[in-house]
N, CA, C and O atoms as a Tripos MOL2 file, in Angstrom:
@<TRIPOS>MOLECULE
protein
  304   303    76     0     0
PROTEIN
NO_CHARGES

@<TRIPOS>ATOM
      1 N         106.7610   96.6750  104.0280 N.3       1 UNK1
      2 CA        105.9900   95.4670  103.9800 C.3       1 UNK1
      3 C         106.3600   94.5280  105.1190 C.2       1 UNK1
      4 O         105.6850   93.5040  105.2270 O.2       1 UNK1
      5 N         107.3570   94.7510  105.9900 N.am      2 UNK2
      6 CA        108.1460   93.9290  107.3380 C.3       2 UNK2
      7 C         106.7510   94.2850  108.2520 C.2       2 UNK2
      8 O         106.3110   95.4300  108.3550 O.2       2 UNK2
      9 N         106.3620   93.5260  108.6610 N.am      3 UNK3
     10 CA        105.5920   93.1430  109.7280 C.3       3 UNK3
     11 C         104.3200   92.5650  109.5270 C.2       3 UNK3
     12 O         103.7020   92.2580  110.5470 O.2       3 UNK3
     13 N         103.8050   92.3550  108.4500 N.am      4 UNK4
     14 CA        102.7570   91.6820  108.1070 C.3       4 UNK4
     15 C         101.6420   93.0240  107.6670 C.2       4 UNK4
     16 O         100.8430   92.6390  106.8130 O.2       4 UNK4
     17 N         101.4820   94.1750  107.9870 N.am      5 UNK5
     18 CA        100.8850   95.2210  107.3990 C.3       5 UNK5
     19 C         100.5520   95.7350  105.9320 C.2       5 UNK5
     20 O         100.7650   96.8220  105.3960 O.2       5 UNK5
     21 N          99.9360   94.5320  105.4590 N.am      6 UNK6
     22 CA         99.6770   94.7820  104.2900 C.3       6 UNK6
     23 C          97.8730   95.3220  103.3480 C.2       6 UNK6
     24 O          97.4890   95.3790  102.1800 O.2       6 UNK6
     25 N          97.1700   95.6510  104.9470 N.am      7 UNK7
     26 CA         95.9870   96.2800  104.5330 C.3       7 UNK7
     27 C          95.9460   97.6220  104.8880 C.2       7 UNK7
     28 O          94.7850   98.0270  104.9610 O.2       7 UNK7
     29 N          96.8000   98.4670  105.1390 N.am      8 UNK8
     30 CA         97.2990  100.2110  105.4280 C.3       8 UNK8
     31 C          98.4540  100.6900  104.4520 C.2       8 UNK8
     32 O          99.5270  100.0930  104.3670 O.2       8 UNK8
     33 N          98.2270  101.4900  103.9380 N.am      9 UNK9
     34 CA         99.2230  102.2300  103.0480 C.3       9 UNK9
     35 C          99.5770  103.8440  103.6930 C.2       9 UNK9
     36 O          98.7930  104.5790  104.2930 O.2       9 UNK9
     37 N         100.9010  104.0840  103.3740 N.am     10 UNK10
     38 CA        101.3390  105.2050  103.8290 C.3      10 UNK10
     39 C         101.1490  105.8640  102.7380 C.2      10 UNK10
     40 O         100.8290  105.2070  101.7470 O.2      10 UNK10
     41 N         101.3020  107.4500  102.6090 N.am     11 UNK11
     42 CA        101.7260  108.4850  102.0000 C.3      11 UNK11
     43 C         102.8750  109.4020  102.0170 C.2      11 UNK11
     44 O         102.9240  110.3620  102.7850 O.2      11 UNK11
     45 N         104.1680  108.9960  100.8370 N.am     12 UNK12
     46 CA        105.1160  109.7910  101.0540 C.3      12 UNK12
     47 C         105.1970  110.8600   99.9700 C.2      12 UNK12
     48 O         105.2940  110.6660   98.7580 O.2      12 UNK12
     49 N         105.1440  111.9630  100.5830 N.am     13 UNK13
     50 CA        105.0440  112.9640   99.6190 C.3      13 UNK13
     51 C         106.6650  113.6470   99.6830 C.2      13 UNK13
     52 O         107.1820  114.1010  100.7030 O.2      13 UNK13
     53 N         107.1840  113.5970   98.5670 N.am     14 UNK14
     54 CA        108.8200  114.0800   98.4560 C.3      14 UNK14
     55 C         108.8500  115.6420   98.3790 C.2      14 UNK14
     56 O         109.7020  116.1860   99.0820 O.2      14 UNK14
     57 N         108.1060  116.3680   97.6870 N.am     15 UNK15
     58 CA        107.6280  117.7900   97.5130 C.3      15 UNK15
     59 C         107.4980  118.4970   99.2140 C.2      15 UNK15
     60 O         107.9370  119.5720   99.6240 O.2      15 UNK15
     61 N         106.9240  117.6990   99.7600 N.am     16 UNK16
     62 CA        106.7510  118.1200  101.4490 C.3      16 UNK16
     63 C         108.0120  118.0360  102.2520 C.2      16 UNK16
     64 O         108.1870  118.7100  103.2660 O.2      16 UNK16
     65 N         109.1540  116.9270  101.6210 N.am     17 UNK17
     66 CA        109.7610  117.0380  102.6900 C.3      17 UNK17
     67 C         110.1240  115.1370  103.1890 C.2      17 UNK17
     68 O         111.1190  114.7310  103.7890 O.2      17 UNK17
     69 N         109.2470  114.5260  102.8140 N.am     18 UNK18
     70 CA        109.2550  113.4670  103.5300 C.3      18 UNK18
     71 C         110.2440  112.8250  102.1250 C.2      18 UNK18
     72 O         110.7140  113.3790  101.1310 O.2      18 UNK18
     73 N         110.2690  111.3280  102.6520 N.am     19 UNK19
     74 CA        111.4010  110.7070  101.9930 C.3      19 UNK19
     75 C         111.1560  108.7410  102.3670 C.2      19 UNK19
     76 O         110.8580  108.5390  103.5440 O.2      19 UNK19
     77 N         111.2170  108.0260  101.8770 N.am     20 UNK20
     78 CA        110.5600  106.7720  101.8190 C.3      20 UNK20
     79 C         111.2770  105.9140  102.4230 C.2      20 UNK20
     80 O         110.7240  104.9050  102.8580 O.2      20 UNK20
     81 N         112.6320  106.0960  102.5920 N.am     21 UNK21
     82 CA        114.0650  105.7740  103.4400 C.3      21 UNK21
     83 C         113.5050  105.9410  104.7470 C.2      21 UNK21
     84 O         113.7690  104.9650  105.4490 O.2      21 UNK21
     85 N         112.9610  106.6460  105.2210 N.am     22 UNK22
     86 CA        113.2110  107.4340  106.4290 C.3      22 UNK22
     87 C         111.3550  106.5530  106.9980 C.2      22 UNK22
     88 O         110.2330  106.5550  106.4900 O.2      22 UNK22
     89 N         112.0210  105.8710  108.3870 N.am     23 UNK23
     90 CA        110.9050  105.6810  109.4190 C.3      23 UNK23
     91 C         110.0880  106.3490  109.6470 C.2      23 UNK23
     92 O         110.3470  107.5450  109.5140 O.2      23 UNK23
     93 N         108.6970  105.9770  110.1010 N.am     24 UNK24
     94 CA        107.5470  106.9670  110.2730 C.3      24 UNK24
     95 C         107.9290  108.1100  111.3090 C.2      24 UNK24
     96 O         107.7210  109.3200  111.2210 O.2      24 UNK24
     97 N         108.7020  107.1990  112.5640 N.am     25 UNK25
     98 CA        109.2970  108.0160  113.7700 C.3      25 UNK25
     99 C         110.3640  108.8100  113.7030 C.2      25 UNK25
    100 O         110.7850  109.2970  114.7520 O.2      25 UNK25
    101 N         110.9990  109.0930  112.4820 N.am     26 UNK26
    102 CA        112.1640  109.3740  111.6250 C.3      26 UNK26
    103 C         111.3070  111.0980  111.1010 C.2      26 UNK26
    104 O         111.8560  112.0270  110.5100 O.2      26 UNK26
    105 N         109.9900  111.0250  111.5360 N.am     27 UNK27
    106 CA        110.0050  112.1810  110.2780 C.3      27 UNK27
    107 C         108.9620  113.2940  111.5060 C.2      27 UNK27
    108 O         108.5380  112.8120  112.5570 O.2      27 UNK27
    109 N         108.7410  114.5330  111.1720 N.am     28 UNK28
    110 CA        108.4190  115.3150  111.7990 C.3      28 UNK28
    111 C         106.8000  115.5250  112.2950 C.2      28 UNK28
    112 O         106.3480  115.1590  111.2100 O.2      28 UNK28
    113 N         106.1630  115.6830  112.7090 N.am     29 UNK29
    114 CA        104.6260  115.5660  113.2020 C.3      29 UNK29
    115 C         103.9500  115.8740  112.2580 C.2      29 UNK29
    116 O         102.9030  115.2490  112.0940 O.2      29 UNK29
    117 N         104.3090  116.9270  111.3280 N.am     30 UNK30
    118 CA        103.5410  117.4640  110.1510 C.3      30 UNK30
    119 C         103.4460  116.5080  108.9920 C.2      30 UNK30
    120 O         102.6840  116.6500  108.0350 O.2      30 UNK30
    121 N         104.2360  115.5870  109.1600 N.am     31 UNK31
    122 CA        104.6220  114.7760  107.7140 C.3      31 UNK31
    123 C         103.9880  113.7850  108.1510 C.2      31 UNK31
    124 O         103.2970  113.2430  107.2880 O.2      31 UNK31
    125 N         103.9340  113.1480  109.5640 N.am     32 UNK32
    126 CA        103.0710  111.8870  109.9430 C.3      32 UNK32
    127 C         101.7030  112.0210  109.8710 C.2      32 UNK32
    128 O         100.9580  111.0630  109.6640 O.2      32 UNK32
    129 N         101.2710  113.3320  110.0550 N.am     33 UNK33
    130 CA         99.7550  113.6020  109.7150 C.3      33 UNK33
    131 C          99.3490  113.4720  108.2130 C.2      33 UNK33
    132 O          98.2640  113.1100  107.7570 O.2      33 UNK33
    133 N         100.6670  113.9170  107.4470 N.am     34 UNK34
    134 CA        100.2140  113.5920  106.2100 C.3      34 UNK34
    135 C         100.0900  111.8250  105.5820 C.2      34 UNK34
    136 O          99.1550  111.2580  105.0170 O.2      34 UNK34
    137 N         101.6270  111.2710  106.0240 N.am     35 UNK35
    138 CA        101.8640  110.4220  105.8800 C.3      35 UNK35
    139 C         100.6070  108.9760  106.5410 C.2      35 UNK35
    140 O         100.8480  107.8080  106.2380 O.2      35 UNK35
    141 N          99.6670  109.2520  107.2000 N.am     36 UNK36
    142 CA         99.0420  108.0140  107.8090 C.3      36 UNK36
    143 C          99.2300  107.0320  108.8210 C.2      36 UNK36
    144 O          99.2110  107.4440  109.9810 O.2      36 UNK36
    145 N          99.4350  105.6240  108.5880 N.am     37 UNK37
    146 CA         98.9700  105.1140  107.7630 C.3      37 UNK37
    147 C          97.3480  105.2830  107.3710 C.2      37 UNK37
    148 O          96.6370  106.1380  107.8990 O.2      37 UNK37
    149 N          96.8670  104.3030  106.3320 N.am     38 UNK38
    150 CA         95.5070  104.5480  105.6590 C.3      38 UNK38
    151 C          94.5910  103.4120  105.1700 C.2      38 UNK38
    152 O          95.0110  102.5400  104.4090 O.2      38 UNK38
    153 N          93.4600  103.4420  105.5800 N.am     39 UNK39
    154 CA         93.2080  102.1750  104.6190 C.3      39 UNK39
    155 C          93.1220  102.0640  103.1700 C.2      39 UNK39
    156 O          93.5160  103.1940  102.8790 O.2      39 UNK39
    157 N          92.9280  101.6050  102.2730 N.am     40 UNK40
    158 CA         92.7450  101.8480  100.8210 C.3      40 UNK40
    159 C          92.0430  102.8440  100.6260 C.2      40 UNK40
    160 O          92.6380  103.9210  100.6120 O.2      40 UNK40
    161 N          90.7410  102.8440  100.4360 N.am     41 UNK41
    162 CA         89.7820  104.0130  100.1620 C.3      41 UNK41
    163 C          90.4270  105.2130  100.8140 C.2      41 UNK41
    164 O          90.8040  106.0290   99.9740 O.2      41 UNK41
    165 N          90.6870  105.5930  102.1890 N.am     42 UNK42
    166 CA         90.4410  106.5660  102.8590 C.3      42 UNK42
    167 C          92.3250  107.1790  102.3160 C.2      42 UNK42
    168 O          92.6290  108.3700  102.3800 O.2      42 UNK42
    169 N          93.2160  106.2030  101.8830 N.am     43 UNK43
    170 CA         94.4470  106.3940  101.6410 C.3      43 UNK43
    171 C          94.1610  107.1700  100.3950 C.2      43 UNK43
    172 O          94.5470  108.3380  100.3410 O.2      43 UNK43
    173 N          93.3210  106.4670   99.0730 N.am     44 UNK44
    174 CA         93.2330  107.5320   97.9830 C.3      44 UNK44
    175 C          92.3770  108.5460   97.9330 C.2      44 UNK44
    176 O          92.2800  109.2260   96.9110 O.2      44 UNK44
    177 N          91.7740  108.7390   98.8320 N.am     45 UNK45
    178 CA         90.9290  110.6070   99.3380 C.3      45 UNK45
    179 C          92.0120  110.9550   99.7350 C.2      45 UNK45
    180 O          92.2920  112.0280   99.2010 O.2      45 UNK45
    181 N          93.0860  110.4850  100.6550 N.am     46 UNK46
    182 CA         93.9550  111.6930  101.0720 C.3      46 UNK46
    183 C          94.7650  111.2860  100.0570 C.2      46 UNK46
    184 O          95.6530  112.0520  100.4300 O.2      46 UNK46
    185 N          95.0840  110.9400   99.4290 N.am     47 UNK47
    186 CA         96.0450  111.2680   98.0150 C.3      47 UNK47
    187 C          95.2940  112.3000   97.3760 C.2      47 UNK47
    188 O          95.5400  113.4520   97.7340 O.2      47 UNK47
    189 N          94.7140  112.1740   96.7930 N.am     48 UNK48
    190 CA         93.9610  113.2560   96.0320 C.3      48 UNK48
    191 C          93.9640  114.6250   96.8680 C.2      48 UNK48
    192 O          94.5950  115.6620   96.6620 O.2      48 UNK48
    193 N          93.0890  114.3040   97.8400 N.am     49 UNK49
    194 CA         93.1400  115.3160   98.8120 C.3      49 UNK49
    195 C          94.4670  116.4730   99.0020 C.2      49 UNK49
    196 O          94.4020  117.6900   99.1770 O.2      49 UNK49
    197 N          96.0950  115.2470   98.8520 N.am     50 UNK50
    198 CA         96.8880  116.2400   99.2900 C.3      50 UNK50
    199 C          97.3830  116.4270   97.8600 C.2      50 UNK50
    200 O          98.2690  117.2730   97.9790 O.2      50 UNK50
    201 N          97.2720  116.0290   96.3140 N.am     51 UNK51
    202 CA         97.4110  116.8710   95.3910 C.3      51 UNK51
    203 C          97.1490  118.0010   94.9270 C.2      51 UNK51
    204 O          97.8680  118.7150   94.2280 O.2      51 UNK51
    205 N          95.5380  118.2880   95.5170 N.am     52 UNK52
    206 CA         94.8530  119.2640   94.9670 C.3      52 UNK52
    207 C          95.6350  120.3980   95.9750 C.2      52 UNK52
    208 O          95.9240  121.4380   95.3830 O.2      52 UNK52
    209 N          95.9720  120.3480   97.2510 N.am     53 UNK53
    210 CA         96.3950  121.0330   97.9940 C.3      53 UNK53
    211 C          98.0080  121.4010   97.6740 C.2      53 UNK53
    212 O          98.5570  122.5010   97.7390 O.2      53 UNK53
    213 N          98.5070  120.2470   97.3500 N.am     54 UNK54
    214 CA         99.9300  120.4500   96.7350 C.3      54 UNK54
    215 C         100.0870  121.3310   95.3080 C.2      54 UNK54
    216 O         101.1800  121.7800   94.9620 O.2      54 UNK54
    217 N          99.2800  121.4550   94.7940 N.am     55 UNK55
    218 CA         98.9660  121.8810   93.3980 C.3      55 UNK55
    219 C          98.6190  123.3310   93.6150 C.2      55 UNK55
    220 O          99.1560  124.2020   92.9310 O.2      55 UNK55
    221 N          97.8370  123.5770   94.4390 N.am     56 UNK56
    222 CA         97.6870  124.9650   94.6740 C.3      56 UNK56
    223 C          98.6630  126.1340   95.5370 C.2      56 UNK56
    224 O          98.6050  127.3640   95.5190 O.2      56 UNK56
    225 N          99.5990  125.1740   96.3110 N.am     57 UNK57
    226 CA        100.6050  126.0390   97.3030 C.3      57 UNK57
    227 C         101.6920  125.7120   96.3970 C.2      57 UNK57
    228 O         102.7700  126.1180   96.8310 O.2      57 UNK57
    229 N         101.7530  125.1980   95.4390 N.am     58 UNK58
    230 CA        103.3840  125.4550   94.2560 C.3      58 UNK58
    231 C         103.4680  125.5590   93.0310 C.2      58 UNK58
    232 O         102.4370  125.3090   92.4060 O.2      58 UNK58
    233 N         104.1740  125.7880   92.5840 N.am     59 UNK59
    234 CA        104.3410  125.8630   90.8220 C.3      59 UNK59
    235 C         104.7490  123.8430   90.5150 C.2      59 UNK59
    236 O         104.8920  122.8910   91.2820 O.2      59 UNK59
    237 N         104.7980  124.0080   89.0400 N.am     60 UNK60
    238 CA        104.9880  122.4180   88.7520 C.3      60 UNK60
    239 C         106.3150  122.3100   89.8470 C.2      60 UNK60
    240 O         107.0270  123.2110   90.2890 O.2      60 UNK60
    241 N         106.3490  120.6700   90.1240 N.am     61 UNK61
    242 CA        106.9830  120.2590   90.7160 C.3      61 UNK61
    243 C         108.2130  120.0780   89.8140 C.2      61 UNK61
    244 O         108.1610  119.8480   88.6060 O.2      61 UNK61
    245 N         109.5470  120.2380   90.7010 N.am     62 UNK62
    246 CA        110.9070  119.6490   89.6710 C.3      62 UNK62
    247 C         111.6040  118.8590   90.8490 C.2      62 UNK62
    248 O         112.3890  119.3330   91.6700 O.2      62 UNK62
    249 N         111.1740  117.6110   90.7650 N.am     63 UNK63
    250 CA        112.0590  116.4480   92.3110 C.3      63 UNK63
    251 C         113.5610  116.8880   92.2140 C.2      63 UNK63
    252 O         114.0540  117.3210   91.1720 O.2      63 UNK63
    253 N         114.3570  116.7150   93.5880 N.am     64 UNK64
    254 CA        115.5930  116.8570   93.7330 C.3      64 UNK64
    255 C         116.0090  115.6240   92.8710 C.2      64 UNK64
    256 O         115.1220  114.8290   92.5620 O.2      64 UNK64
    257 N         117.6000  115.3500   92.3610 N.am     65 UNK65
    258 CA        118.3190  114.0810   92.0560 C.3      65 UNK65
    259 C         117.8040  113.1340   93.3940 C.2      65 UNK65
    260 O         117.6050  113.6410   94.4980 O.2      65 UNK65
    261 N         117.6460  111.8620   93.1420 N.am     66 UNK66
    262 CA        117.6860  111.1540   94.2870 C.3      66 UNK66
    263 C         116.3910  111.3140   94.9670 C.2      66 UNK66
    264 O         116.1300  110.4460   95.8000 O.2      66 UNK66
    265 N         115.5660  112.2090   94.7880 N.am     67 UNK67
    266 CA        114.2720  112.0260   95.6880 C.3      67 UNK67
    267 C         113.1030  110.7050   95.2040 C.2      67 UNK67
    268 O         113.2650  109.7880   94.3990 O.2      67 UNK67
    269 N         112.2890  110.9480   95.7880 N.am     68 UNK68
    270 CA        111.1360  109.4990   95.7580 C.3      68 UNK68
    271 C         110.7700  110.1860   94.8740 C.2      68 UNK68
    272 O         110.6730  109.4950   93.8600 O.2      68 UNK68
    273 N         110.4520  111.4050   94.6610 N.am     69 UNK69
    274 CA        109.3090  111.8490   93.2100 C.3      69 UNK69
    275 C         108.1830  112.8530   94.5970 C.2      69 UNK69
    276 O         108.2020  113.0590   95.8100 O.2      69 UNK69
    277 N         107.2040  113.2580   93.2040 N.am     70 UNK70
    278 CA        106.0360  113.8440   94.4090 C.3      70 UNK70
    279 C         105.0950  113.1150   95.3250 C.2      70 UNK70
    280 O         104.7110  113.7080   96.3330 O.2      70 UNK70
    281 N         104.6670  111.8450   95.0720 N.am     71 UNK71
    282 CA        104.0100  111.3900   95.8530 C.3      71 UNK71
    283 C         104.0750  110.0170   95.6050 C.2      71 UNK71
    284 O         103.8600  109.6120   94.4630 O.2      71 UNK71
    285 N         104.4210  109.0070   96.7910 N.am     72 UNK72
    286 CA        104.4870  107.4510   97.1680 C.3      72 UNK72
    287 C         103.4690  106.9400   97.9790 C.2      72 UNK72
    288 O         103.1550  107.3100   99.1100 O.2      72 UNK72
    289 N         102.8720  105.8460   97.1320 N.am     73 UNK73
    290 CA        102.1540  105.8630   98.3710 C.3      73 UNK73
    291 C         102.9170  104.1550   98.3420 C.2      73 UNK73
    292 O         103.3420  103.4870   97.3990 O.2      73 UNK73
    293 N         102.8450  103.8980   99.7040 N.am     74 UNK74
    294 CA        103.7730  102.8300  100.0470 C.3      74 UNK74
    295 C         102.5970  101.3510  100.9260 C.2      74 UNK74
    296 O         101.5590  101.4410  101.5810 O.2      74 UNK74
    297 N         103.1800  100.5140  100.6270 N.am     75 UNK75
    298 CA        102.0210   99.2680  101.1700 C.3      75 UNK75
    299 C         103.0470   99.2850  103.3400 C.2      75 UNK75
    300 O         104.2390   99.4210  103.6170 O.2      75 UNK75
    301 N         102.1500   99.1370  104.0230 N.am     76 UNK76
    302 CA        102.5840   98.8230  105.3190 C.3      76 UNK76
    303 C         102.5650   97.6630  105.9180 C.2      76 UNK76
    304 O         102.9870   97.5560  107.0690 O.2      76 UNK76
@<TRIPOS>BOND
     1     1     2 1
     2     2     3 1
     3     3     4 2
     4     3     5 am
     5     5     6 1
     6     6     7 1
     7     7     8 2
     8     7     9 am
     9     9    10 1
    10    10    11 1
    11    11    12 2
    12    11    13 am
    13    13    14 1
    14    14    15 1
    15    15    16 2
    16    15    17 am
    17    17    18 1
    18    18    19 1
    19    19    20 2
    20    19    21 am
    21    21    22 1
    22    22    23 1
    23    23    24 2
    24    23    25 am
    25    25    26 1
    26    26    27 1
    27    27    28 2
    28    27    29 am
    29    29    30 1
    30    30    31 1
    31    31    32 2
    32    31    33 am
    33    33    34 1
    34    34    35 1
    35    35    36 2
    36    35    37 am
    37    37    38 1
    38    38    39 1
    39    39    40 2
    40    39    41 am
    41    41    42 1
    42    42    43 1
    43    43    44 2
    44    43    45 am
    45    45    46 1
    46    46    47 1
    47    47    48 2
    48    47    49 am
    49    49    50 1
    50    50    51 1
    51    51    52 2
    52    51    53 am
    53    53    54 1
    54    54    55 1
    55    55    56 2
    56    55    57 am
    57    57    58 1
    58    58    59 1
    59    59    60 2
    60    59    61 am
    61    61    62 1
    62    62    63 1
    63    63    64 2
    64    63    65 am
    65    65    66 1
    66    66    67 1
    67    67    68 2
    68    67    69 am
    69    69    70 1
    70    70    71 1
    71    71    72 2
    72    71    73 am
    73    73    74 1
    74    74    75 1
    75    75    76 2
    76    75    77 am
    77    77    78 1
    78    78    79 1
    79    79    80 2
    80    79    81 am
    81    81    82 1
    82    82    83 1
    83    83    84 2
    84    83    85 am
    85    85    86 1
    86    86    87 1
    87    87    88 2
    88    87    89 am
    89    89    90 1
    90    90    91 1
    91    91    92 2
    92    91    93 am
    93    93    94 1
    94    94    95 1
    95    95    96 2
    96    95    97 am
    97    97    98 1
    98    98    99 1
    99    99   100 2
   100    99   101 am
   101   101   102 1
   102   102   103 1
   103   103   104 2
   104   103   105 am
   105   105   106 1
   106   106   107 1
   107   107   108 2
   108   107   109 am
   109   109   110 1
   110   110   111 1
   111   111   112 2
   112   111   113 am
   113   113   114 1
   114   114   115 1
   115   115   116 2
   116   115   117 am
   117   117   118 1
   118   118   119 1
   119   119   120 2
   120   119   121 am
   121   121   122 1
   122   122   123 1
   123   123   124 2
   124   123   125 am
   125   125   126 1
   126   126   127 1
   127   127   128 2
   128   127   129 am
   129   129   130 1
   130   130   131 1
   131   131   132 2
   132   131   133 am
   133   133   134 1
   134   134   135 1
   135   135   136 2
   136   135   137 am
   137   137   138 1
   138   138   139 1
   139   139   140 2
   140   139   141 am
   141   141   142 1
   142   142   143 1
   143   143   144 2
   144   143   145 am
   145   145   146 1
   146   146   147 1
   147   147   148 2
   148   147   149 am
   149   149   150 1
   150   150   151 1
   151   151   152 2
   152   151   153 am
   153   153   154 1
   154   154   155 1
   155   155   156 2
   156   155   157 am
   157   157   158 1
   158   158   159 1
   159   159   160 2
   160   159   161 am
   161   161   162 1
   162   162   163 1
   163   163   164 2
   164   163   165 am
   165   165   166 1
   166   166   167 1
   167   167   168 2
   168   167   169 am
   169   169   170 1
   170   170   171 1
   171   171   172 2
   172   171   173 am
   173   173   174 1
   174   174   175 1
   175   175   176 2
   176   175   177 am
   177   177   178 1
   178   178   179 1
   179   179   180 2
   180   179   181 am
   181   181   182 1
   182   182   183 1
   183   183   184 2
   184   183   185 am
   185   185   186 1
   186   186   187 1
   187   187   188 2
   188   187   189 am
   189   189   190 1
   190   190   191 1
   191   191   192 2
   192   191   193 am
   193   193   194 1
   194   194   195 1
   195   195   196 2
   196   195   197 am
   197   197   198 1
   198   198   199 1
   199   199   200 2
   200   199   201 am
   201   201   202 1
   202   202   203 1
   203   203   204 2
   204   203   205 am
   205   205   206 1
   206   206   207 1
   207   207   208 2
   208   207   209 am
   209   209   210 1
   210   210   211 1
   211   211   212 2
   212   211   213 am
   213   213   214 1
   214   214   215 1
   215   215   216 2
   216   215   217 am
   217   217   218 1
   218   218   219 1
   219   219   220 2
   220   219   221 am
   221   221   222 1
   222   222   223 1
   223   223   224 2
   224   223   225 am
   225   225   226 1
   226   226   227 1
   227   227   228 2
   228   227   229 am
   229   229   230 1
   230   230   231 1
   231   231   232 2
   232   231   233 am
   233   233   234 1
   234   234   235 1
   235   235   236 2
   236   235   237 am
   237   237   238 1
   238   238   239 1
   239   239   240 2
   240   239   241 am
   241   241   242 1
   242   242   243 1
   243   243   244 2
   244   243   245 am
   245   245   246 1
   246   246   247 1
   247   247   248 2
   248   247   249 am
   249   249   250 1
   250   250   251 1
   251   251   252 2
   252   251   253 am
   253   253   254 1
   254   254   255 1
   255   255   256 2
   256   255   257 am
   257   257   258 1
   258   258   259 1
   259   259   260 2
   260   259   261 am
   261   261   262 1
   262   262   263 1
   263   263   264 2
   264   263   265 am
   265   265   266 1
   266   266   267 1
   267   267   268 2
   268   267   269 am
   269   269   270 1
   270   270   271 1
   271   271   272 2
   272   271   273 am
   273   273   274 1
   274   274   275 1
   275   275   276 2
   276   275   277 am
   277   277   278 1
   278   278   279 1
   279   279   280 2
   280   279   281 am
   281   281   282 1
   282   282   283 1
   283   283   284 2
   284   283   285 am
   285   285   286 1
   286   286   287 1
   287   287   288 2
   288   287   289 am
   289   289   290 1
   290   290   291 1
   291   291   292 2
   292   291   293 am
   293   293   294 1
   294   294   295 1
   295   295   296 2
   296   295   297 am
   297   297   298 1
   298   298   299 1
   299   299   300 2
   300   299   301 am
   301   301   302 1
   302   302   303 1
   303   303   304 2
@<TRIPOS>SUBSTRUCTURE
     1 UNK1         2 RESIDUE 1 A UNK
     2 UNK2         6 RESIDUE 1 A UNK
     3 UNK3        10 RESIDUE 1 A UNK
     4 UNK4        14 RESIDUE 1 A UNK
     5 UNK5        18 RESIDUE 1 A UNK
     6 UNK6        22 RESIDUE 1 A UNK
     7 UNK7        26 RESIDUE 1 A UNK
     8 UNK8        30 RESIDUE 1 A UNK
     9 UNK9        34 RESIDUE 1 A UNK
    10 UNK10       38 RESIDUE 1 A UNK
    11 UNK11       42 RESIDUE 1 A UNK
    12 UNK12       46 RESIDUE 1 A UNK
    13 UNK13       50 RESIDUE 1 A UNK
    14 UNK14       54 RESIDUE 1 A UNK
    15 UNK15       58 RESIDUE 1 A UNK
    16 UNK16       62 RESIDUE 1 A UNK
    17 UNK17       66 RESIDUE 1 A UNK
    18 UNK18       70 RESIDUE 1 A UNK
    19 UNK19       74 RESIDUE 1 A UNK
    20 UNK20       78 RESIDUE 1 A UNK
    21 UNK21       82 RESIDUE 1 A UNK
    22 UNK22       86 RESIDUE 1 A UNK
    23 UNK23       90 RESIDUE 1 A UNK
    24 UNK24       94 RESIDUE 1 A UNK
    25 UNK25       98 RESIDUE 1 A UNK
    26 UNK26      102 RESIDUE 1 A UNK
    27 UNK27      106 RESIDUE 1 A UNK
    28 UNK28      110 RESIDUE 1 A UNK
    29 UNK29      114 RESIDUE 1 A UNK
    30 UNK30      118 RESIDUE 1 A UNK
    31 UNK31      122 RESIDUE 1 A UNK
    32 UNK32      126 RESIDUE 1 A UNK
    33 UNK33      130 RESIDUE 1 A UNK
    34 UNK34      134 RESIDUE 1 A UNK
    35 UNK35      138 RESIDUE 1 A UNK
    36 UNK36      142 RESIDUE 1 A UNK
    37 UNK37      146 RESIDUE 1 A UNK
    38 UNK38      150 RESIDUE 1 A UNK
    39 UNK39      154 RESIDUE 1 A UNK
    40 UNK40      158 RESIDUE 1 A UNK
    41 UNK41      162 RESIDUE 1 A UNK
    42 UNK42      166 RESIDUE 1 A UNK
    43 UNK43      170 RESIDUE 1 A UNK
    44 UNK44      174 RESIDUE 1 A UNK
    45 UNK45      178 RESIDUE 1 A UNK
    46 UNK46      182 RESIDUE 1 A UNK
    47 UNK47      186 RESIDUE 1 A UNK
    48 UNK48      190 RESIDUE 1 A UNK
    49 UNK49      194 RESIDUE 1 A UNK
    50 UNK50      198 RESIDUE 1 A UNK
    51 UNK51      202 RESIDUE 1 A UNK
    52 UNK52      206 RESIDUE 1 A UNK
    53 UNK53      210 RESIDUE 1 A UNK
    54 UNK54      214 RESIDUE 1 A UNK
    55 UNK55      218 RESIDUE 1 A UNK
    56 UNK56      222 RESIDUE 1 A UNK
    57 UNK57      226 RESIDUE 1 A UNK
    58 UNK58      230 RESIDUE 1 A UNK
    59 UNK59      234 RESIDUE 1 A UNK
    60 UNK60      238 RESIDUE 1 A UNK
    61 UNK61      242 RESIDUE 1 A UNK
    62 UNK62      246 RESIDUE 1 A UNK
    63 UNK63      250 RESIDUE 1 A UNK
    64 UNK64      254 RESIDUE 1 A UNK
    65 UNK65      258 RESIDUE 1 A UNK
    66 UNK66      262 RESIDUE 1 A UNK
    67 UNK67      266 RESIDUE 1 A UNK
    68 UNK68      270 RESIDUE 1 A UNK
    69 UNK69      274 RESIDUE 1 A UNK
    70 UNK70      278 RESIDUE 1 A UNK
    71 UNK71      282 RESIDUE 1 A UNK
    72 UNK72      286 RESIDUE 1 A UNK
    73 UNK73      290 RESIDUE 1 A UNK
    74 UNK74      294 RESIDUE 1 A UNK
    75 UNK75      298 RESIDUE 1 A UNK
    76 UNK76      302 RESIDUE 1 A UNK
């Protein structure tokens, strides 16, 4: 929420890899494509978007101790 970015939301998906600690520039090209940022609307199509996709490449999810969970979506 540091910088005044409060009409874009990110996507952190913990199941992928990413982690909510960790800077956008902190994380790997694959995860920033997932991650955004987004505007509202277009942020919850790709939420959805990357459940249905997450849902089909794994069995139920079981988060590590300490992880964000499967999916954050975070205000920017």
């Amino acid at each position: 929420m540091k910088g005044g970015y409060t009409d874009v939301f990110e996507l952190i998906c913990g199941e992928c890899g990413d982690h909510p600690y960790l800077d956008y520039r902190e994380i790997p090209s694959r995860l920033q494509l997932i991650r955004g940022p987004y505007p509202l609307e277009a942020g919850l199509r790709a939420y959805a978007d990357h459940l249905g996709q997450a849902s089909c490449q794994r069995g139920p999810a079981v988060p590590e101790a300490g992880s964000a969970g499967p999916l954050t979506i975070g205000a920017r």
